[in-house]
C-alpha positions in Angstrom: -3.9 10.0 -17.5 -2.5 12.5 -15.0 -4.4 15.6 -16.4 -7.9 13.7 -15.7 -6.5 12.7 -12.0 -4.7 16.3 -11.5 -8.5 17.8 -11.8 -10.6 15.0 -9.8 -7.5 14.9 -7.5 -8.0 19.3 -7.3 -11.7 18.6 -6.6 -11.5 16.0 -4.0 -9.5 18.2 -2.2 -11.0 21.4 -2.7 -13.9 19.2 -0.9 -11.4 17.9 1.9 -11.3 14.5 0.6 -8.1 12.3 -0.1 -7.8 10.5 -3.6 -6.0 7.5 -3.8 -3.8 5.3 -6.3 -4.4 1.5 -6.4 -2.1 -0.8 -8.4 -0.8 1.2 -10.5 2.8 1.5 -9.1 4.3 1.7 -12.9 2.6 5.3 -12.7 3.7 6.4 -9.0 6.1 8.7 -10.3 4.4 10.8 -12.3 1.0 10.3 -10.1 2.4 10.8 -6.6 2.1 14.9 -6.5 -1.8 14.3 -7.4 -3.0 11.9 -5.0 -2.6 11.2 -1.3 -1.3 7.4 -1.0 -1.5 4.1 -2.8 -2.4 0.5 -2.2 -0.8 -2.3 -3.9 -1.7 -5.7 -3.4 0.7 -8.6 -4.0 3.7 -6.6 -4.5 5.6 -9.0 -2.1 4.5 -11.8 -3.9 5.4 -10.5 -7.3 8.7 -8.5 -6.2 7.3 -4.9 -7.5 7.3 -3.0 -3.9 10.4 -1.1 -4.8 7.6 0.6 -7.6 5.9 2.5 -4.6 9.3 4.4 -3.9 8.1 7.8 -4.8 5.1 7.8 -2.4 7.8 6.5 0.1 9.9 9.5 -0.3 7.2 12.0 -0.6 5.9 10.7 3.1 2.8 9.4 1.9 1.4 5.9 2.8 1.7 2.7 1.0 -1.0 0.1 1.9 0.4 -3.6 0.9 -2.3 -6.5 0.5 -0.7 -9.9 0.3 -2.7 -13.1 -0.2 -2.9 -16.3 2.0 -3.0 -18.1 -1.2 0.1 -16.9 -2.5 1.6 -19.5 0.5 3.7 -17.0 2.4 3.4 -16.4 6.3 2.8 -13.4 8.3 6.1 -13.6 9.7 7.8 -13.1 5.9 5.3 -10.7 4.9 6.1 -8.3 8.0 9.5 -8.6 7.6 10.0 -7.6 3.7 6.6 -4.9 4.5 9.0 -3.4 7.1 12.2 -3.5 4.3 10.6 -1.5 2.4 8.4 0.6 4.6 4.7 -0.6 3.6 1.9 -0.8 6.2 1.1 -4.5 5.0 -1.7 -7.1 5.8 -2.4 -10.9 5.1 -5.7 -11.0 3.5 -7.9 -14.0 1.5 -8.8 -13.3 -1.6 -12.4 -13.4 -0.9 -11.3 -9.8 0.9 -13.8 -10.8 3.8 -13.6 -9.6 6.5 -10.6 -12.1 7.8 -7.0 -10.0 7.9 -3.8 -10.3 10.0 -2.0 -7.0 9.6 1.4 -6.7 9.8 1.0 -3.6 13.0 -0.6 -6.1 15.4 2.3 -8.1 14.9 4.8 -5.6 15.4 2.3 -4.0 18.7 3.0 -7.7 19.8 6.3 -8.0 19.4 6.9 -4.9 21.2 5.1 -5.4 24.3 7.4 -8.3 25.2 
């Protein structure tokens, strides 16, 4: 899979576009140097963040989509998003418009 990627990843940005990874963190090492960041959705839920390590370490960002359904609060999903570096949010599955990300909370918290 990486030599179709390398080339659209070449063309987007010959074109000044960014190409990004979603859920495929099983890949992220051998993907990272060919796109530009990655989003993941219930890696909380399912214990997998630690996967998006190399996009961690190469400075790029990791977008984390957790699930009301999966019965978890804000609170937890902040916390463990800030463990391990993830800009996260609490979405429904219907991916409406509804979200509570993880940076209000911490924009909050730190205007006390």
């Amino acid at each position: 899979m990486r030599r179709p990627l390398a080339c659209r990843s070449q063309q987007a940005h010959a074109r000044g576009l960014a190409i990004g990874l979603e859920n495929d963190a099983e890949q992220a090492t051998g993907l990272v140097g060919d796109v530009d960041r990655i989003l993941v959705e219930s890696c909380l839920a399912e214990g997998w963040c630690g996967l998006t390590a190399p996009f961690r370490q190469a400075g790029k960002p990791v977008f984390a989509i957790e699930y009301v359904a999966h019965g978890t609060s804000l609170a937890d999903i902040c916390r463990e998003a800030r463990r391990f570096g993830l800009s996260a949010q609490l979405k429904r599955r219907e991916l409406d418009a509804w979200s509570r990300p993880c940076w209000r909370v911490r924009a909050q918290t730190i205007g006390r």
